[in-house]
N, C-alpha and C positions, 0 to 999 in steps of 0.2 A: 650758080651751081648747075652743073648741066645732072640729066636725067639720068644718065650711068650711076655720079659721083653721089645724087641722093637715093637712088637704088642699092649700092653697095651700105651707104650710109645706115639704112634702113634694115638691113641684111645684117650687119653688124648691132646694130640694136636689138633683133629678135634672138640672134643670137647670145647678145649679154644679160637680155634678160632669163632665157632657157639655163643660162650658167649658174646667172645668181639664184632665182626661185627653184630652176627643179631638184634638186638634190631634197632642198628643204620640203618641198609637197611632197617629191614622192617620199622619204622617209615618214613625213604624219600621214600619207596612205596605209604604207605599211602599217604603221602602230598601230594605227586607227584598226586594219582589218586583223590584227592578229588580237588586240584588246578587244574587240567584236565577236570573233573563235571562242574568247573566254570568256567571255560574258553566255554566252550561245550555250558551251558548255555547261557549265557550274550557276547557270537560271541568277546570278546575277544581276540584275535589271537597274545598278546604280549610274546614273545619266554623269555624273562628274566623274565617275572612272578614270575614263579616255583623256581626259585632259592633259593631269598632270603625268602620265607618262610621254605622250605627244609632247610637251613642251620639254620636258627632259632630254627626248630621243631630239627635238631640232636643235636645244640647246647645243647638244654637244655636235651635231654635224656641222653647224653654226660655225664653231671654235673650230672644227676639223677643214671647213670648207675654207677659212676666210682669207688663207694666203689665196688660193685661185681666185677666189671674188674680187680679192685685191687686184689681183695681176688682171683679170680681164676686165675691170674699171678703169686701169691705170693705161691698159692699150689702145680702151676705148676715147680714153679724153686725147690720148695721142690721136688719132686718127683725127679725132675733128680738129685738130689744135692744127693737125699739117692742111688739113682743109680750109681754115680758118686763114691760115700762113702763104698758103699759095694758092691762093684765092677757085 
């Protein structure tokens, strides 16, 4: 494997992981800070709050995201698979 072909390789990794993880942190960023606002406001100080909306909100981006997750899993094993194939 010359240093380009594990450059690009690597390149492509940070990128599949930026695809797959960030949608899902940044949406429990958001909830987190707008459930944060509300707590802030209304002196709420219940520490489980945050949770079960957070896990709702990635739930469903989850389900929303996971043809793209799919598709950039499935390009990614392409790649090393042609890497793998012609050495």
């Amino acid at each position: 494997m010359t240093p380009t072909q594990l450059i690009s390789l690597t390149e492509s990794a940070l990128f599949l992981i930026l695809t797959v993880a960030g949608p899902l942190l940044l949406t429990s960023l958001i909830v987190g800070v707008v459930i944060g606002l509300l707590q802030a406001l209304t002196q709420i100080q219940e520490t489980t709050l945050t949770f079960v909306p957070k896990l709702v909100a990635m739930g469903l981006v989850f389900l929303l995201m996971l043809p793209t997750i799919g598709q950039a899993l499935g390009a990614f094993m392409g790649k090393i698979s042609d890497m793998i194939i012609h050495g």
